[in-house]
C-alpha positions in Angstrom: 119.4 104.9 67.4 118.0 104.0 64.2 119.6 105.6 61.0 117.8 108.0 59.1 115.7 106.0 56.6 115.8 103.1 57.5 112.8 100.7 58.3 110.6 101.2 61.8 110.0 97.5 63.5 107.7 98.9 66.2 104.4 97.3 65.1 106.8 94.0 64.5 107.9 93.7 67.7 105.0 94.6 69.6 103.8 92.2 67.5 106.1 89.3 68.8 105.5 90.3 72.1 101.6 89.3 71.6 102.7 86.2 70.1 105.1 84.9 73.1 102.3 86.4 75.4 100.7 83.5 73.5 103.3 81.0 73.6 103.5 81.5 77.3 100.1 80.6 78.2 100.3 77.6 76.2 103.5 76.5 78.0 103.4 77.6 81.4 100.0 75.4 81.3 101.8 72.5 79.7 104.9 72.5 81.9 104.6 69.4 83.9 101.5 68.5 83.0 100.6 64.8 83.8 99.3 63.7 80.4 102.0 65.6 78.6 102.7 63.7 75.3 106.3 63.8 74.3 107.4 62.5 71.1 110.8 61.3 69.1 111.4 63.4 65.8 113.6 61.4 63.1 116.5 62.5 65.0 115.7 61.1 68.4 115.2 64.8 70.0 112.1 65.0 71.5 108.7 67.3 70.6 106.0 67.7 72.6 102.5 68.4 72.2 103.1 71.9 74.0 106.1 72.4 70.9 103.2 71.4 68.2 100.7 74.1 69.7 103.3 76.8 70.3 104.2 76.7 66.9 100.8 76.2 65.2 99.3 79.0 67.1 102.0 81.6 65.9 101.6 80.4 62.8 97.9 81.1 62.8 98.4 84.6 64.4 100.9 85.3 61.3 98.5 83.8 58.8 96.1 86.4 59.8 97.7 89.3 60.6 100.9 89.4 58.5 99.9 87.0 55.7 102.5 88.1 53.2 105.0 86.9 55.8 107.4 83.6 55.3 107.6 81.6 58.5 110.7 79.2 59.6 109.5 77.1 62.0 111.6 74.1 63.7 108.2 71.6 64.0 106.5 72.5 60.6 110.0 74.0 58.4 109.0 76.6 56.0 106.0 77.7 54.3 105.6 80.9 52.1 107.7 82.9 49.8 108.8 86.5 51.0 111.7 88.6 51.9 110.3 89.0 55.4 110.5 85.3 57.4 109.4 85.4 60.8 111.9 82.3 62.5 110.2 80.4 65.7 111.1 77.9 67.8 108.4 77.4 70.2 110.1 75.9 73.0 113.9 75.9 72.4 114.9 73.4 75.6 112.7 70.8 75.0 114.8 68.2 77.0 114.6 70.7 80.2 111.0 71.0 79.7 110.2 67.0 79.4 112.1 66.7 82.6 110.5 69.6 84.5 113.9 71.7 84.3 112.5 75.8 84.5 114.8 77.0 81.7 113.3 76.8 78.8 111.9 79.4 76.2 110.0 80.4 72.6 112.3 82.2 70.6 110.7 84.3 68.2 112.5 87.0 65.4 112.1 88.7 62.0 114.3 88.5 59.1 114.2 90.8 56.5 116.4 90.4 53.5 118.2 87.7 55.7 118.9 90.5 58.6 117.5 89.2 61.5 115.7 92.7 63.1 114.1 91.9 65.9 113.9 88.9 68.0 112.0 88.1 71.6 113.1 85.4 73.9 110.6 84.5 76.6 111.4 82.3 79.7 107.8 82.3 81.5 109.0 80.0 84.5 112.4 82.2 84.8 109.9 85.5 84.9 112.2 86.8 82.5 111.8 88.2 79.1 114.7 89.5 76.2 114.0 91.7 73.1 115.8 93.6 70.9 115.0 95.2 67.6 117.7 96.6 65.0 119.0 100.2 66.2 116.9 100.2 69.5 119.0 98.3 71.8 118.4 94.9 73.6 116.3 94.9 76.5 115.0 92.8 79.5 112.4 92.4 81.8 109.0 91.7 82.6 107.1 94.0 80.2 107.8 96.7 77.7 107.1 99.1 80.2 109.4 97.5 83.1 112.5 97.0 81.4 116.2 97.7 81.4 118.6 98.1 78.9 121.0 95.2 78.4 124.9 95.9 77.8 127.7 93.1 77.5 130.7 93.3 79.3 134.1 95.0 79.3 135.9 92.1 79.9 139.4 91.7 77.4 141.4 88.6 78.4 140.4 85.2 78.1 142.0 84.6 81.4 139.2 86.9 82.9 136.4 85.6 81.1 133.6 83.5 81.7 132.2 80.8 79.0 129.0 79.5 79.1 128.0 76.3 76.7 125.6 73.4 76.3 127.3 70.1 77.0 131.0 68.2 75.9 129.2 66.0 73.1 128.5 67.9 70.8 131.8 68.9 70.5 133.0 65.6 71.1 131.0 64.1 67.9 132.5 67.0 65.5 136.1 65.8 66.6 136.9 69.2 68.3 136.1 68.4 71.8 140.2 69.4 72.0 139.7 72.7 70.9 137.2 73.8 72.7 138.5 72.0 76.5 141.8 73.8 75.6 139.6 77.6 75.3 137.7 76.2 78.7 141.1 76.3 80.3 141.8 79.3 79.4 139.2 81.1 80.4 138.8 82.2 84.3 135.5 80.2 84.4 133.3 77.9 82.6 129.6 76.9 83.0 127.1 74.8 81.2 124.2 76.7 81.4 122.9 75.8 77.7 120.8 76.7 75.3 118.9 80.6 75.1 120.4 81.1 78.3 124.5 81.4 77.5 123.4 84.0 75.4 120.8 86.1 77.0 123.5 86.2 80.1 126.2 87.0 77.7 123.9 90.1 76.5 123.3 91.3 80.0 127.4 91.3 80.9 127.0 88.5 83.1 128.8 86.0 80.8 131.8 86.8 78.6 131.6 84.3 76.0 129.4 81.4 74.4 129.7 78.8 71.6 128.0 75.8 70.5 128.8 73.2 67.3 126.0 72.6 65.9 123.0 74.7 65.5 119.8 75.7 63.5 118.8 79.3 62.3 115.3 79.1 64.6 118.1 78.5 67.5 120.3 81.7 66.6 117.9 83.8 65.2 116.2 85.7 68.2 120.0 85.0 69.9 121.9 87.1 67.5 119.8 90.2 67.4 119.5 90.4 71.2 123.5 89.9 71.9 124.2 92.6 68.9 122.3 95.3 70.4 123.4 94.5 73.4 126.5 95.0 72.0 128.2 92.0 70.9 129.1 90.0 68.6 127.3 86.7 66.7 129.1 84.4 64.4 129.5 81.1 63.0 132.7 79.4 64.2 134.3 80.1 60.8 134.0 83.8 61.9 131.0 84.9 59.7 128.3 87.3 61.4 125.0 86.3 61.8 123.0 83.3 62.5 123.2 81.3 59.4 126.5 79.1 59.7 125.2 76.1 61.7 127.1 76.8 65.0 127.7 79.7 67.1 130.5 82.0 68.7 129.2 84.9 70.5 131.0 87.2 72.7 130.8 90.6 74.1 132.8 91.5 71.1 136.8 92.2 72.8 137.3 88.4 73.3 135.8 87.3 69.8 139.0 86.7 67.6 141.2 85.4 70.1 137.8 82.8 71.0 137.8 82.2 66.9 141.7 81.2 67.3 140.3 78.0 68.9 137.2 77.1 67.7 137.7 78.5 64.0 138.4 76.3 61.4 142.5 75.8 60.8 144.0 77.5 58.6 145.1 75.9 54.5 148.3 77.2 54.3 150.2 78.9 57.4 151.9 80.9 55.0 148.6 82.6 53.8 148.7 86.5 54.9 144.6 86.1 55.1 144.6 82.6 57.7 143.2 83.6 61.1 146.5 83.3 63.7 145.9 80.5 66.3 146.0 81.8 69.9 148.5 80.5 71.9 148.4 77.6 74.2 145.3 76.4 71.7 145.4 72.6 70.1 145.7 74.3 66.4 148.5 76.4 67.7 149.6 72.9 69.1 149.5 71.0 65.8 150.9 73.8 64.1 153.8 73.6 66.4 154.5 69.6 66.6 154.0 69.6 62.6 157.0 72.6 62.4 159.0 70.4 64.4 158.3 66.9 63.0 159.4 68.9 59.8 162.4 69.7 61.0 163.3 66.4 62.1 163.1 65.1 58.7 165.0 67.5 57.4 167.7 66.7 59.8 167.3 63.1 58.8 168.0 64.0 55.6 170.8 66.3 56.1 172.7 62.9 58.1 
C-alpha cells in the first residue's frame, strides 16, 4: 500500500505498458528475421537494428507525451535534464536474440529523484510480462487485467537455496571467479539462466538468489523495482540498495548478507567493528584465515 502522500504512478505505468506493447511488436517481428542487421558497438557486444528501433520509438512516444522527462537509454545514453528519467533498454539479451534464443526482453522503468518507481519487463516470445510500481506490489502475467501477484521465497540457508547467474567470465575477468564458485557450492543449486530472467524468477520465489559483476543502470533499473515489491532485496555487491553500483546482488532478502559475505568487497582492517563478517567456508574467510596463520608463523620464527 502506498503511504499517505506520497506520489500516484498509475498513469506512469500504464504508460510503460503502451510503450512495451510497442517494443513488442517491433521485436517479435524482428526476431529471426532473415535480413536482420546486427552490429558491433565499441565494446564488441552486438546491437541490432530491432535494438535501434525499440529504443527510438520510446523515445519518440516520451518526446510527445511526457516531454519534460529525461530518458537513459543503452543505444542513444542520455538526453534531457529532469528529476524524472525514464531508463530503457530495448532488448536486454541481445546475444540470445541474434542467435534465435526466446529469452530476451525490453526493460523499461521511472526514476524519480534517483528512486526507481516503476519498472516493466516484457518477454514477448516467453508470453510473459513483470511490473511493479513503488507501494503496489510486483506483478506478472499477460495483461493488467490477468495477473498475479509476485512474492519471493522463504527460503533462509544457503544450503537450501537456489542461484541463478549469467555466465563464469565475467567473474572470471574481475579476479573473483573464487568468490563467487565458492557461494555456488554452497548453495543447494545453481543455474545460468542470465540476464532479466535470474531476477524475474527470483521475484516470483522460484529462485533464491542472483548476482552479476558487472552491470549498467538500464540493466538493473526495471530489475530492482520488480524484486523489491516482490519483496526482496537489490544491491550492489558492496551491499548498497538500488541499481546504481555497477553489479548486482539480489535475493529474496533472508539470504542477502550471508550472499554479501562472498561477493562483497573484503574488509580494510579485520579489526574494524563496521567490516562486513566473511561467511564461512567463503575464499575471503579463506585468506583471512591462511593470512592469521602465515602471521603466526613469523612470529614463531621470531620467537626461535
Amino acid at each position: 500500500m502506498r503511504t499517505p502522500g506520497s506520489t500516484d504512478y498509475t498513469d506512469d505505468l500504464r504508460l510503460a505498458h503502451v510503450l512495451a506493447d510497442d517494443a513488442d511488436s517491433i521485436t517479435t517481428t524482428r526476431f529471426k528475421a532473415i535480413d536482420l542487421h546486427v552490429m558491433s558497438k565499441p565494446d564488441l557486444t552486438p546491437v541490432t537494428d530491432a535494438d535501434q528501433a525499440v529504443e527510438e520509438g520510446i523515445r519518440r512516444t516520451l518526446s510527445r507525451v511526457r516531454s519534460r522527462d529525461a530518458v537513459v537509454g543503452e543505444e542513444q545514453g542520455t538526453t534531457g535534464h529532469s528529476q524524472r528519467r525514464w531508463v530503457v533498454d530495448p532488448i536486454d539479451g541481445t546475444k540470445n536474440f541474434v542467435r534465435g534464443v526466446p529469452v530476451w526482453a525490453t526493460l523499461i522503468s521511472l526514476v524519480v529523484d534517483d528512486e526507481v518507481v516503476l519498472g516493466v519487463v516484457s518477454a514477448p516470445q516467453l508470453q510473459r510480462r513483470w511490473w511493479a510500481s513503488i507501494g503496489n506490489g510486483a506483478w506478472t502475467g499477460r495483461s493488467l487485467l490477468k495477473a498475479t501477484r509476485c512474492q519471493v521465497s522463504d527460503v533462509r540457508r544457503l544450503e537450501d537455496a537456489s542461484l541463478s547467474y549469467s555466465s563464469f567470465s565475467g567473474w572470471d575477468e574481475r579476479g573473483r571467479l573464487d568468490d563467487f564458485m565458492s557461494l555456488t557450492r554452497r548453495c543447494w543449486r545453481s543455474r545460468a539462466y542470465g540476464d532479466f530472467w535470474s531476477y524475474m524468477l527470483l521475484a516470483e520465489g522460484a529462485v533464491d538468489l542472483a548476482a552479476e559483476p558487472d552491470l549498467e543502470v538500464y540493466d538493473m533499473a526495471a530489475l530492482d523495482v520488480i524484486v523489491r515489491e516482490a519483496g526482496g532485496r537489490f544491491s550492489s555487491l558492496d551491499g548498497t540498495d538500488g541499481p546504481f553500483g555497477g553489479n548486482a546482488l539480489a535475493s529474496n532478502g533472508h539470504l542477502h548478507e550471508a550472499a554479501l559475505s562472498f561477493l562483497g568487497s573484503l574488509p580494510d582492517d579485520a579489526d574494524d567493528p563496521d567490516s562486513r563478517p566473511v561467511g564461512a567456508g567463503s575464499v575471503h574467510e579463506f585468506r583471512s584465515r591462511r593470512t592469521r596463520s602465515e602471521d603466526s608463523e613469523d612470529d614463531e620464527t621470531l620467537h626461535d
